[in-house]
N, CA, C and O atoms as a printed pandas DataFrame, in Angstrom:
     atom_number atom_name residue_name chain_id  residue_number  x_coord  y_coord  z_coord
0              1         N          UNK        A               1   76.921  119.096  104.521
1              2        CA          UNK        A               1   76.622  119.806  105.746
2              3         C          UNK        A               1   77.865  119.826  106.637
3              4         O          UNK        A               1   78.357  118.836  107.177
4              5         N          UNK        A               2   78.258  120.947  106.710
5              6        CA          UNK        A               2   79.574  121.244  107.911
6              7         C          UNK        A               2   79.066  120.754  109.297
7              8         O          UNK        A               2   77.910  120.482  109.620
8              9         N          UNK        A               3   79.985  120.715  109.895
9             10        CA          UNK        A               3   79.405  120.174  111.730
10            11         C          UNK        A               3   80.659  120.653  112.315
11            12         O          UNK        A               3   81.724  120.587  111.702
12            13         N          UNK        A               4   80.551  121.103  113.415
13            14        CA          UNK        A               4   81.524  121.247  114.309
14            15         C          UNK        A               4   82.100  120.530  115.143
15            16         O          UNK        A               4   81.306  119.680  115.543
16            17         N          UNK        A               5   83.343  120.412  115.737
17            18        CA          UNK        A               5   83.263  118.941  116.301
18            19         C          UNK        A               5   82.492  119.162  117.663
19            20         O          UNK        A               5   81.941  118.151  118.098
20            21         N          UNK        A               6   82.374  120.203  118.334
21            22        CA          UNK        A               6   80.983  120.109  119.530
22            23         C          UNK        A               6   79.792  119.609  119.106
23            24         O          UNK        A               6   79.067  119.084  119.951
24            25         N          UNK        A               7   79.308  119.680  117.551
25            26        CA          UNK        A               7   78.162  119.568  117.181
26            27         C          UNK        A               7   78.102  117.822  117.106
27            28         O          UNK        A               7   77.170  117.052  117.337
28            29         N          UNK        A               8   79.338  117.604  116.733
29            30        CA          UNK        A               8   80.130  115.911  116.497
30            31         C          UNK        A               8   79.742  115.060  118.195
31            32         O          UNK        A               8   79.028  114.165  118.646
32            33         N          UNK        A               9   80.383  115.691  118.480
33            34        CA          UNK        A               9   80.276  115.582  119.913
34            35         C          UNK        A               9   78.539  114.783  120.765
35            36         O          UNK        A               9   78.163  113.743  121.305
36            37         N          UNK        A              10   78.070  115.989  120.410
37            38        CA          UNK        A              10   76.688  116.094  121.078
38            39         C          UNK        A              10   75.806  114.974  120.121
39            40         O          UNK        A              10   75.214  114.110  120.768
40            41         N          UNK        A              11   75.686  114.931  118.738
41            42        CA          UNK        A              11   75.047  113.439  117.644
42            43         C          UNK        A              11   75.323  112.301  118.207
43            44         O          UNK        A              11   74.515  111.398  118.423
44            45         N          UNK        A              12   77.020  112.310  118.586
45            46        CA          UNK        A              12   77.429  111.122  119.030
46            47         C          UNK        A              12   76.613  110.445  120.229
47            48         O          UNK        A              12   76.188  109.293  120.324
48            49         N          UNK        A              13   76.510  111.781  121.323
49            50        CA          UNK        A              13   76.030  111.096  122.304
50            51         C          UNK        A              13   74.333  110.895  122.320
51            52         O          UNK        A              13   73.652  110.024  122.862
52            53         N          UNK        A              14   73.949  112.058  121.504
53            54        CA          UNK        A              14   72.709  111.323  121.447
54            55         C          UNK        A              14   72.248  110.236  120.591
55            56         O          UNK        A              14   71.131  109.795  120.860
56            57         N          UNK        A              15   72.949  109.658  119.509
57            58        CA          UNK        A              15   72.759  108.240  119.112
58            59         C          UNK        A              15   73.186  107.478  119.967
59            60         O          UNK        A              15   72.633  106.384  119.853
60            61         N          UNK        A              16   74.171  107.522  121.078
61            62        CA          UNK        A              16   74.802  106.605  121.558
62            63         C          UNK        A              16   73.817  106.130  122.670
63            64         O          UNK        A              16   74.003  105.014  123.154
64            65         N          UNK        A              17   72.558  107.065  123.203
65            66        CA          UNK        A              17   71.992  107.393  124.217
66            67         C          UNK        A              17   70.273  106.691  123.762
67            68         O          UNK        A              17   69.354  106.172  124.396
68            69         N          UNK        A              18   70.490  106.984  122.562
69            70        CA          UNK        A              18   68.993  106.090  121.934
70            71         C          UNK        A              18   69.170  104.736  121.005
71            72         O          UNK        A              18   68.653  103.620  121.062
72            73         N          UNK        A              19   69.771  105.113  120.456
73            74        CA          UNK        A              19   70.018  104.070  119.610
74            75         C          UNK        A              19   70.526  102.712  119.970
75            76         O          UNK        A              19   70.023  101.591  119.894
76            77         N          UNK        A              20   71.849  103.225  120.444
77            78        CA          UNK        A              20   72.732  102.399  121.409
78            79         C          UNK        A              20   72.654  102.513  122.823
79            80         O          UNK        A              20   73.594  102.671  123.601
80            81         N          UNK        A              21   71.464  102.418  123.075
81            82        CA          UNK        A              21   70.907  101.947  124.382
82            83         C          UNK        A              21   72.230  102.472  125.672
83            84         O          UNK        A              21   71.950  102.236  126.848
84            85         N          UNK        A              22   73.489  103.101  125.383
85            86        CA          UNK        A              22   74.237  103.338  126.592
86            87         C          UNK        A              22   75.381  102.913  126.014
87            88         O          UNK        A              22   75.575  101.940  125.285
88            89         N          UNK        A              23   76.649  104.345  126.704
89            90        CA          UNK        A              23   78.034  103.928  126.236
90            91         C          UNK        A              23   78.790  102.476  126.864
91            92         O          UNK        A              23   78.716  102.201  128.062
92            93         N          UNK        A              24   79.415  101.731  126.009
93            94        CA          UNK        A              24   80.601  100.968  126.692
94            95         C          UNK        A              24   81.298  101.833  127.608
95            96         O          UNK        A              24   81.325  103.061  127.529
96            97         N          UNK        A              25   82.063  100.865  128.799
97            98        CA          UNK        A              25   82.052  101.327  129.628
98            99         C          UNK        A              25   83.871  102.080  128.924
99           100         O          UNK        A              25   84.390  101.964  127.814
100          101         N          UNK        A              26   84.260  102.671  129.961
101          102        CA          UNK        A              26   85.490  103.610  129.095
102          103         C          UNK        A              26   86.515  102.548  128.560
103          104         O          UNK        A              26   86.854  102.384  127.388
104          105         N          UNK        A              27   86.971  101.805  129.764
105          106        CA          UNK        A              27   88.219  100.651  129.127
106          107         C          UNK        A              27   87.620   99.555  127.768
107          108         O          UNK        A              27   88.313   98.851  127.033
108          109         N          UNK        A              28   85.737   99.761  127.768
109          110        CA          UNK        A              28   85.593   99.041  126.683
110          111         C          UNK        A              28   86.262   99.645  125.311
111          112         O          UNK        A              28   86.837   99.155  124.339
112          113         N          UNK        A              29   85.831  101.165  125.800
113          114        CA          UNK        A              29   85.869  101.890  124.644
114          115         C          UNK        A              29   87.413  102.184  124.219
115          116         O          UNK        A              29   87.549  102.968  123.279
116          117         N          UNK        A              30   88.443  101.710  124.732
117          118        CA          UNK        A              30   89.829  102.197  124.933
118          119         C          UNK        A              30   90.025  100.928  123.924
119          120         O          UNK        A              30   90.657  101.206  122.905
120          121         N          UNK        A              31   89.726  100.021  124.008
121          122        CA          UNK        A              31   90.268   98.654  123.280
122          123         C          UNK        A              31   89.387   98.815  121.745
123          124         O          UNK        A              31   89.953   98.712  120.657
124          125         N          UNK        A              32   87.996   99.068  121.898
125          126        CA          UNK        A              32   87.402   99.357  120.641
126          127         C          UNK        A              32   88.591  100.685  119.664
127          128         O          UNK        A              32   89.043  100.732  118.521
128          129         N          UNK        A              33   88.668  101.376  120.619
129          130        CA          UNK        A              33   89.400  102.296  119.668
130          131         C          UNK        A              33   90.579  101.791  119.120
131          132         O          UNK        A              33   90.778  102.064  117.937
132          133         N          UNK        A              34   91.792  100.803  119.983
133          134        CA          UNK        A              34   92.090  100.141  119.706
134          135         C          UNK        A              34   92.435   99.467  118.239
135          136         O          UNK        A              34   93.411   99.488  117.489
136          137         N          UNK        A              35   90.889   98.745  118.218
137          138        CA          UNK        A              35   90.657   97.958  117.255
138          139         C          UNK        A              35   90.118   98.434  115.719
139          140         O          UNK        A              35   89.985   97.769  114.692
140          141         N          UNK        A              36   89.866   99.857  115.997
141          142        CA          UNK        A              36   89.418  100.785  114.680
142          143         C          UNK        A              36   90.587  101.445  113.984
143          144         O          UNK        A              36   90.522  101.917  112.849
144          145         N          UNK        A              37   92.186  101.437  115.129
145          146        CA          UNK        A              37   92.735  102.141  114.754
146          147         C          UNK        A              37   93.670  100.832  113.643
147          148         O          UNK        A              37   94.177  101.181  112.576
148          149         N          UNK        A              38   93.743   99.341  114.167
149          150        CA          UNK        A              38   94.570   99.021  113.479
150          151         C          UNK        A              38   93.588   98.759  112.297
151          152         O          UNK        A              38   94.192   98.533  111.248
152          153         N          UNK        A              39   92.254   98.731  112.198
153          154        CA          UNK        A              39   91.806   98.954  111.073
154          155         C          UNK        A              39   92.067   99.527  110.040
155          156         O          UNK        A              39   92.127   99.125  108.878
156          157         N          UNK        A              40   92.331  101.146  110.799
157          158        CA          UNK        A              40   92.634  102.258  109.647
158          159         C          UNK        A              40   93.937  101.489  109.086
159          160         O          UNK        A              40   94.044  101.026  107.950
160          161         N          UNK        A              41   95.069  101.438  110.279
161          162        CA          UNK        A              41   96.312  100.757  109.883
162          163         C          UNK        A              41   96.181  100.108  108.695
163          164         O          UNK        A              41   96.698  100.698  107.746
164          165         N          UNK        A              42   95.597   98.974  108.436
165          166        CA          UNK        A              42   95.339   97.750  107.875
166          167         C          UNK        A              42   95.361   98.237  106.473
167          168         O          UNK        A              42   95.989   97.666  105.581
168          169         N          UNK        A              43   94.523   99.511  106.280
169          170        CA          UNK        A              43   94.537   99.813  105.008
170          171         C          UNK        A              43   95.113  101.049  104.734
171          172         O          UNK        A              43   94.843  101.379  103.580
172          173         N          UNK        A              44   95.731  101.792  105.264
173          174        CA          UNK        A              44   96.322  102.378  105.448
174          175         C          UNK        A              44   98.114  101.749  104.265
175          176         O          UNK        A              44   98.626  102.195  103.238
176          177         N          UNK        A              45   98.453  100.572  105.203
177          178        CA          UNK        A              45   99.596   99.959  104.872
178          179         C          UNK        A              45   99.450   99.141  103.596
179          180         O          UNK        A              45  100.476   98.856  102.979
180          181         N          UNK        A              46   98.200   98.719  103.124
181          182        CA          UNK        A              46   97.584   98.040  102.064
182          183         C          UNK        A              46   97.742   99.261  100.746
183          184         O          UNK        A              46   98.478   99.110   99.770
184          185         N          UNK        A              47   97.002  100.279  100.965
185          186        CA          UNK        A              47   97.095  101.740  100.315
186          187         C          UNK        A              47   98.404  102.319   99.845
187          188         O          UNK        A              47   98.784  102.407   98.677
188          189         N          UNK        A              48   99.070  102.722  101.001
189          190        CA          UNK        A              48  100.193  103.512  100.842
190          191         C          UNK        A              48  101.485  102.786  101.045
191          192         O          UNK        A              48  102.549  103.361  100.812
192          193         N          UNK        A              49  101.451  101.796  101.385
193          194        CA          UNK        A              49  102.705  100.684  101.803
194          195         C          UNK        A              49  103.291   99.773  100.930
195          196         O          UNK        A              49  103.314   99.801   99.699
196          197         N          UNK        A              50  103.681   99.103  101.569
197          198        CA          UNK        A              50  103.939   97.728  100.361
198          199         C          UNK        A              50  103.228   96.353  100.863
199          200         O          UNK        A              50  103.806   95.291  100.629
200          201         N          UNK        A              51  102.118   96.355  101.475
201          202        CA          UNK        A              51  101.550   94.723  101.580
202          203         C          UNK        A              51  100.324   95.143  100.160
203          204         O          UNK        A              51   99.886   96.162   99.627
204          205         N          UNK        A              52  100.171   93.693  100.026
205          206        CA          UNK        A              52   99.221   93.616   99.137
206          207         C          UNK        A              52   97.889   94.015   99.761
207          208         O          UNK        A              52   97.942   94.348  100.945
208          209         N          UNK        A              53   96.420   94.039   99.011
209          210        CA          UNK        A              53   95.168   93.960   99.816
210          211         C          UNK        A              53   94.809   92.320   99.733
211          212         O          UNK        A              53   95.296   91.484   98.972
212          213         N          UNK        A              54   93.842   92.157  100.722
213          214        CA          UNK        A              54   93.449   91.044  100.768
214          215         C          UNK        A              54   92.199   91.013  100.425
215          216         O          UNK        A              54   91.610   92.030  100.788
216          217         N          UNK        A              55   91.563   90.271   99.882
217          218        CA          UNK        A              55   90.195   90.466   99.669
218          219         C          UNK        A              55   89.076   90.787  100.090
219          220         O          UNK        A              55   88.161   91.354   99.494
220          221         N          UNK        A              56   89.179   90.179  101.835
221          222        CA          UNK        A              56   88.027   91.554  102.535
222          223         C          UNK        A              56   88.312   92.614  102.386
223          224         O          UNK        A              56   87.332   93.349  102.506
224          225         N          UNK        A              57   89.693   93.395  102.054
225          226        CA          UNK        A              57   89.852   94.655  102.488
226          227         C          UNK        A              57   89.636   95.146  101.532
227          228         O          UNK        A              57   89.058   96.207  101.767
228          229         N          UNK        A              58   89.811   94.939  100.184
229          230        CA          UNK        A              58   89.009   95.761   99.006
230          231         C          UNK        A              58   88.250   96.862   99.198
231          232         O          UNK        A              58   88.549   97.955   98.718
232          233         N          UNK        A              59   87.149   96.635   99.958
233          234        CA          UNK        A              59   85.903   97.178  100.276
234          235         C          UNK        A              59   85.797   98.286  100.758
235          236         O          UNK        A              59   85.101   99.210  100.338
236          237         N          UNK        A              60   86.675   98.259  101.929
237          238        CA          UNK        A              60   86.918   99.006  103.208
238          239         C          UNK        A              60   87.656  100.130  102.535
239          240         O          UNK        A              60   88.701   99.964  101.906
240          241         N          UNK        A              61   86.857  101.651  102.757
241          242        CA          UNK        A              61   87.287  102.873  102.808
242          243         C          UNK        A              61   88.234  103.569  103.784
243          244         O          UNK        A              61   88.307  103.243  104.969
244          245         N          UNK        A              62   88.967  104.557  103.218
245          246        CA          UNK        A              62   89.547  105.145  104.306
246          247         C          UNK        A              62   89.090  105.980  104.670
247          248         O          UNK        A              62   89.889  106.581  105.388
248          249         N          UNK        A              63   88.113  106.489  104.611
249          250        CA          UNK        A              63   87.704  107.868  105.176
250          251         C          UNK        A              63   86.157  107.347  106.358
251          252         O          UNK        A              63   85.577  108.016  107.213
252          253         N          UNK        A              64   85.908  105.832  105.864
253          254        CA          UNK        A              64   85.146  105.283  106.453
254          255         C          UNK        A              64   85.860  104.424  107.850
255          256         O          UNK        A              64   85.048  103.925  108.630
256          257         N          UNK        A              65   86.721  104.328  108.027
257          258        CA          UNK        A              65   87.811  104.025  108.955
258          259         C          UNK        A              65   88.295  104.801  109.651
259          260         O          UNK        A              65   88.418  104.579  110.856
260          261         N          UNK        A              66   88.799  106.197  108.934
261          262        CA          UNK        A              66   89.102  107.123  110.028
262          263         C          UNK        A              66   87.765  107.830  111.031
263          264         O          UNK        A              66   87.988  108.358  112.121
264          265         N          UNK        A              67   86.440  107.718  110.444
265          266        CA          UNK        A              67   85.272  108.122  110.467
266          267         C          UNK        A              67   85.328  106.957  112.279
267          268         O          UNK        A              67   85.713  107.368  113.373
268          269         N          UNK        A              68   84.882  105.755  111.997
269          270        CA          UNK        A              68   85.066  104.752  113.259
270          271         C          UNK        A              68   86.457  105.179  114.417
271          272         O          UNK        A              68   86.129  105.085  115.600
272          273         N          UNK        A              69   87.299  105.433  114.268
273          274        CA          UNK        A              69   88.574  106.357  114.830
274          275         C          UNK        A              69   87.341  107.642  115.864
275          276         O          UNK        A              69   87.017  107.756  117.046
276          277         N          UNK        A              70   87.123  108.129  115.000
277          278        CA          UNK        A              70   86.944  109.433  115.118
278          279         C          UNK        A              70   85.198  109.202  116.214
279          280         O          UNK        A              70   84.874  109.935  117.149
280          281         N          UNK        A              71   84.497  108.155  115.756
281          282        CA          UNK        A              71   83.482  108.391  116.496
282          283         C          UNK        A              71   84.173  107.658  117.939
283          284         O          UNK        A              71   84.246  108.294  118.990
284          285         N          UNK        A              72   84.525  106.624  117.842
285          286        CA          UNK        A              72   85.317  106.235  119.150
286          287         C          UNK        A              72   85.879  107.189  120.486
287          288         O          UNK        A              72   85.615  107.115  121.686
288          289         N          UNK        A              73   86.671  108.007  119.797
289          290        CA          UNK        A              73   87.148  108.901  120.572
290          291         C          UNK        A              73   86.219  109.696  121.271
291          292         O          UNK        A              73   86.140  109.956  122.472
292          293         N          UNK        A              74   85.405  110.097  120.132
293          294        CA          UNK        A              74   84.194  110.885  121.030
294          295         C          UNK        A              74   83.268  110.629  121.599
295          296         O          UNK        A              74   82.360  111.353  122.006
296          297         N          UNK        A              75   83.527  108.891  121.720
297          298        CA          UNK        A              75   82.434  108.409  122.891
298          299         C          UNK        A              75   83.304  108.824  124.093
299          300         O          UNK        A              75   82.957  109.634  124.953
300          301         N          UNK        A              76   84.948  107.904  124.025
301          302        CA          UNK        A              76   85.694  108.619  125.108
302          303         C          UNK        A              76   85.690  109.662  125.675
303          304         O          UNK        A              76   85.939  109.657  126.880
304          305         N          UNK        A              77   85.431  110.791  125.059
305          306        CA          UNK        A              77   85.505  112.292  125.147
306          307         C          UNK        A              77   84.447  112.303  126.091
307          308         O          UNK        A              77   84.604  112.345  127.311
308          309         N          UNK        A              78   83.450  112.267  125.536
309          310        CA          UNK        A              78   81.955  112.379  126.155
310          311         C          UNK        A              78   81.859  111.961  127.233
311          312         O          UNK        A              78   81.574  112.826  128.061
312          313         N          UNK        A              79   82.003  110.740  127.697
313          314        CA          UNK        A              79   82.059  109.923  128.954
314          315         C          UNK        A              79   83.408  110.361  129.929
315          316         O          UNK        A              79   83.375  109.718  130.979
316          317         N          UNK        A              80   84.321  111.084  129.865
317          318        CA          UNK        A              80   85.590  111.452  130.426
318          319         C          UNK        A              80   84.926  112.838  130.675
319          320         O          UNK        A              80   85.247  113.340  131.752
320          321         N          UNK        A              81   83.980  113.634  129.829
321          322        CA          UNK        A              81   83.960  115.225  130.270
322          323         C          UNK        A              81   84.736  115.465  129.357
323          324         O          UNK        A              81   85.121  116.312  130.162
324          325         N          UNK        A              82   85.467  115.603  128.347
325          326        CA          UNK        A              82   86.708  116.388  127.724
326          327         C          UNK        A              82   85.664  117.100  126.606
327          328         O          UNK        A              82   84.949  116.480  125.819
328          329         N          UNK        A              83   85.756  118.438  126.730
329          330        CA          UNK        A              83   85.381  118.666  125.166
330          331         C          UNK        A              83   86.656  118.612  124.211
331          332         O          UNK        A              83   87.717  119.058  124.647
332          333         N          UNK        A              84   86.610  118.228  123.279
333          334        CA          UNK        A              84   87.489  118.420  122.277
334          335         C          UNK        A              84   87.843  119.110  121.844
335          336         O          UNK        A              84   89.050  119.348  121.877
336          337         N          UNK        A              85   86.684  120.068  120.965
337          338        CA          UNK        A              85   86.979  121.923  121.066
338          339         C          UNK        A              85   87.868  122.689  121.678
339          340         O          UNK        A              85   88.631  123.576  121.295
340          341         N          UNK        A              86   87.582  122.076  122.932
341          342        CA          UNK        A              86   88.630  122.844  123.753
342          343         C          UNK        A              86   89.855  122.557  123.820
343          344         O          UNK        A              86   90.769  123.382  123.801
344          345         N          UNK        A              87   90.003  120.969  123.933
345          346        CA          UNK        A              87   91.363  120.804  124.156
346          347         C          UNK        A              87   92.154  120.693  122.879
347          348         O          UNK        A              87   93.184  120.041  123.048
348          349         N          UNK        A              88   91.980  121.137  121.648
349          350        CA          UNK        A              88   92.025  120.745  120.192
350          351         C          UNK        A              88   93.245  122.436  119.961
351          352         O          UNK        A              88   94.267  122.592  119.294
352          353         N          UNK        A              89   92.446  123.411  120.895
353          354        CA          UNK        A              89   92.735  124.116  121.141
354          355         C          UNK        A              89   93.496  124.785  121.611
355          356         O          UNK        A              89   94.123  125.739  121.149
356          357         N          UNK        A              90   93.493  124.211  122.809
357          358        CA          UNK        A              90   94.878  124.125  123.681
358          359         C          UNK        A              90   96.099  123.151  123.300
359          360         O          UNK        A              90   97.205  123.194  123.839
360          361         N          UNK        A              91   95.752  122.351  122.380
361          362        CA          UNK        A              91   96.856  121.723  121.879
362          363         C          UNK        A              91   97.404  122.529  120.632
363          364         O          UNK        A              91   98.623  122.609  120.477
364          365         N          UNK        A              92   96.919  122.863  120.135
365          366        CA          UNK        A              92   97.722  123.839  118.309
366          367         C          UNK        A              92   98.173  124.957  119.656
367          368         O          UNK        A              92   99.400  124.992  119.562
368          369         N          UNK        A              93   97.860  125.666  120.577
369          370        CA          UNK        A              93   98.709  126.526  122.089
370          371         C          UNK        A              93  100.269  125.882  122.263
371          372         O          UNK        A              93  101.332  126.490  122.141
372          373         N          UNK        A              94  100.057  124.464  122.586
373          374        CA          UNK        A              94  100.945  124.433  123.034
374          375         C          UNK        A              94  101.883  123.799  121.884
375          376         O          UNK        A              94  103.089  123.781  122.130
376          377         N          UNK        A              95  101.399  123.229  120.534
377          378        CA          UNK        A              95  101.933  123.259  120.165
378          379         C          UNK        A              95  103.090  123.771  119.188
379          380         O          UNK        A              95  104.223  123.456  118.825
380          381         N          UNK        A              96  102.166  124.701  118.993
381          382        CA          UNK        A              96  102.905  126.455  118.080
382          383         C          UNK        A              96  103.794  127.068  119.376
383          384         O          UNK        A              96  104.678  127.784  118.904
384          385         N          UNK        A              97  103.850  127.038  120.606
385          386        CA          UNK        A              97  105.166  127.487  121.574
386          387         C          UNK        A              97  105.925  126.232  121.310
387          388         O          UNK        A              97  106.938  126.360  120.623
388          389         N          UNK        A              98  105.677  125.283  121.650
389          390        CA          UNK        A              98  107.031  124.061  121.657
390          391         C          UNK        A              98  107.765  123.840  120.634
391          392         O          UNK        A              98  108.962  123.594  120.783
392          393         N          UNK        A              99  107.119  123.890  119.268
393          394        CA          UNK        A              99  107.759  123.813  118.207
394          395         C          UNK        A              99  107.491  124.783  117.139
395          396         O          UNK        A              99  107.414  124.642  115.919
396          397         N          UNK        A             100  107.353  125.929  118.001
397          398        CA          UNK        A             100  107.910  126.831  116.834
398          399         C          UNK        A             100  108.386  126.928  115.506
399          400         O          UNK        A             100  107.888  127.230  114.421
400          401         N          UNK        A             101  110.160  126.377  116.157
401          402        CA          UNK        A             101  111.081  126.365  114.992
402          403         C          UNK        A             101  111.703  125.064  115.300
403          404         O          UNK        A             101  112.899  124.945  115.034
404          405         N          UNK        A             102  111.006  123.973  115.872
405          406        CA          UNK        A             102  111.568  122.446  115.504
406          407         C          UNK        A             102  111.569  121.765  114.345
407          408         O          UNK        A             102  112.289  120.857  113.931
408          409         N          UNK        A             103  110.605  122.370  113.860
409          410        CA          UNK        A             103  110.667  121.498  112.259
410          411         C          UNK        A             103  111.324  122.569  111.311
411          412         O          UNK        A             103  111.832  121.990  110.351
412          413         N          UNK        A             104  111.476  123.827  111.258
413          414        CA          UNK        A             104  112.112  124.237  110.545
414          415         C          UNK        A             104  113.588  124.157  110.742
415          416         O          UNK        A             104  114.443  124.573  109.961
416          417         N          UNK        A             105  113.763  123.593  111.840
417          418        CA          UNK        A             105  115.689  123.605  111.783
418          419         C          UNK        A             105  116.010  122.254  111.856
419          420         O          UNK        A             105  117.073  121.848  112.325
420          421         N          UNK        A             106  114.732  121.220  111.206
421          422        CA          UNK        A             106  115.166  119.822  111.292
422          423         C          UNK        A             106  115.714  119.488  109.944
423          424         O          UNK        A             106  114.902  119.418  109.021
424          425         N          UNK        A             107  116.615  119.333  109.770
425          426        CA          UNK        A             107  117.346  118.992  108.585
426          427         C          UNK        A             107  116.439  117.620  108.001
427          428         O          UNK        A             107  115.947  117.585  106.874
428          429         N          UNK        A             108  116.358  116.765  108.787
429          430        CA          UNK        A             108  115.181  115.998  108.013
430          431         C          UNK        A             108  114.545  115.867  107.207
431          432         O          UNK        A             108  114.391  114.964  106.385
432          433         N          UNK        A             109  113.797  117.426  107.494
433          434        CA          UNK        A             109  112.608  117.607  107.159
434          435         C          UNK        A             109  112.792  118.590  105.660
435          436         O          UNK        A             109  111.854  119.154  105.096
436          437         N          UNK        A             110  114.158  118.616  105.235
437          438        CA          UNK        A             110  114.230  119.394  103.901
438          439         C          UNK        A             110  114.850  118.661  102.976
439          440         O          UNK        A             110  115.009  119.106  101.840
């Protein structure tokens, strides 16, 4: 089933609203995100890096990690007013004027 991220958006808050009895407050939610992101990290660097895994981390998915990332934010979102949609939007705006042709004339990058 496809979802949109408004549609993302709106699940979030209504589980967050029944289920979970009420959002953390925003700075909770700033440190939770925080803590999901060095998650992803964790295996992330385990995956694609050079540390070994450790044995809890076996387990732990990445798409189930970026998934915790991703609902985080959109508690933030929700509780700030931001739709995402929108500003998701206005960011590929501003970012197709700013860098145009930054990555194509980055020698770097060839």
């Amino acid at each position: 089933m496809d979802i949109t991220i408004k549609q993302a958006q709106q699940q979030v808050d209504k589980w967050i609203t029944t289920v979970g009895v009420r959002y953390f407050n925003e700075l909770t939610n700033l440190g939770i995100l925080m803590e999901e992101v060095g998650e992803l990290s964790r295996i992330m660097v385990r995956k694609y890096g050079q540390q070994s895994f450790k044995e809890s981390d076996k387990q732990k998915e990445l798409g189930d990690e970026m998934a915790d990332v991703l609902w985080v934010l959109m508690c933030l979102a929700n509780q700030t007013g931001v739709d995402l949609t929108e500003a998701l939007h206005k960011n590929f705006e501003k970012k197709n004027i700013r860098d145009a042709n930054r990555h194509k004339e980055n020698d770097k990058l060839r």
